[in-house]
Each structure stands twice: as C-alpha cells, then as structure tokens.
C-alpha positions as CSV (number, residue, x, y, z in Angstrom):
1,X,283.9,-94.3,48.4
2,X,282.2,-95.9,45.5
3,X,280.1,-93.0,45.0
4,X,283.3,-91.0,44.8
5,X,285.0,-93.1,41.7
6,X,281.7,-93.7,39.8
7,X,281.1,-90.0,39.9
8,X,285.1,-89.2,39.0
9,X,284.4,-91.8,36.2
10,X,281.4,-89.9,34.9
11,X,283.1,-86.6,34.8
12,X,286.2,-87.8,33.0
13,X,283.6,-89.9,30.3
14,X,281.8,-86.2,30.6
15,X,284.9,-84.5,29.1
16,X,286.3,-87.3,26.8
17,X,282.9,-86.7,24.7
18,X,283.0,-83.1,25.0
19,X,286.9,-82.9,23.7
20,X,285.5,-85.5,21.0
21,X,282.8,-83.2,20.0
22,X,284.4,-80.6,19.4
23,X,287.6,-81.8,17.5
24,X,287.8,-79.0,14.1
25,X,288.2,-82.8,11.8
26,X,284.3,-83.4,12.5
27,X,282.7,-79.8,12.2
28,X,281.8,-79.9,8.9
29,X,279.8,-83.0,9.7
30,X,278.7,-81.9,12.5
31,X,277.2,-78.5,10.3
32,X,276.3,-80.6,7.1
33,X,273.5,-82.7,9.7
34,X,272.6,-79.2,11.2
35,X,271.6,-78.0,7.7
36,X,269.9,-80.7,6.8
37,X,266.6,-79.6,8.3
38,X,267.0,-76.4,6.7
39,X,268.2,-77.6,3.2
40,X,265.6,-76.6,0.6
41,X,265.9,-80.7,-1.3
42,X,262.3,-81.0,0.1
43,X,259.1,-82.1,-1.7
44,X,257.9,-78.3,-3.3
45,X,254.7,-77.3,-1.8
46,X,252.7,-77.5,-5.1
47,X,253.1,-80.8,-4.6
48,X,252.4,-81.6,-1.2
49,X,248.8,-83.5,-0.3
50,X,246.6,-81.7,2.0
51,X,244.2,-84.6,3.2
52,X,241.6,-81.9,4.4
53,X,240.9,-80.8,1.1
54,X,241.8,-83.9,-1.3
55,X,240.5,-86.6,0.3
C-alpha cells in the first residue's frame, strides 16, 4: 500500500516538472544556457597558454 502512494507521488512530482519544463515563458532561457557552451565570448586561441610549450 505504501509502496503504491509513494510511487503515485513520484509520478505526479514526475509530470509537475516535466509540464514546468516545458512551459513556452522559459524557453528562451532554457536556449540562452544551451548556447552558452557554444557562444564564441571565449578567451581567442592566440591567447590561450599551452603549459607544454611555455613553461
């Protein structure tokens, strides 16, 4: 029985966070963060240390 309401629990917390997720007010945070690995506001490369060769 308590098994049965913890996992009902779960599943309802499951899709709470998933209709959260994907409300349309937060996807262009949500795609702002995804870019910011890709964003080219990085250090450029001629200035980048390379400890092998500059020690």
């Amino acid at each position: 029985m308590l098994s049965g309401i913890i996992t009902t629990l779960m599943l309802l917390l499951f899709v709470a966070l998933w209709v959260w997720a994907w409300q349309p007010r937060l996807r262009s945070g949500f795609e702002a963060t995804a870019r910011l690995a890709v964003d080219d506001d990085t250090i450029p490369a001629s200035e980048v240390r390379d400890e092998e060769t500059h020690p």
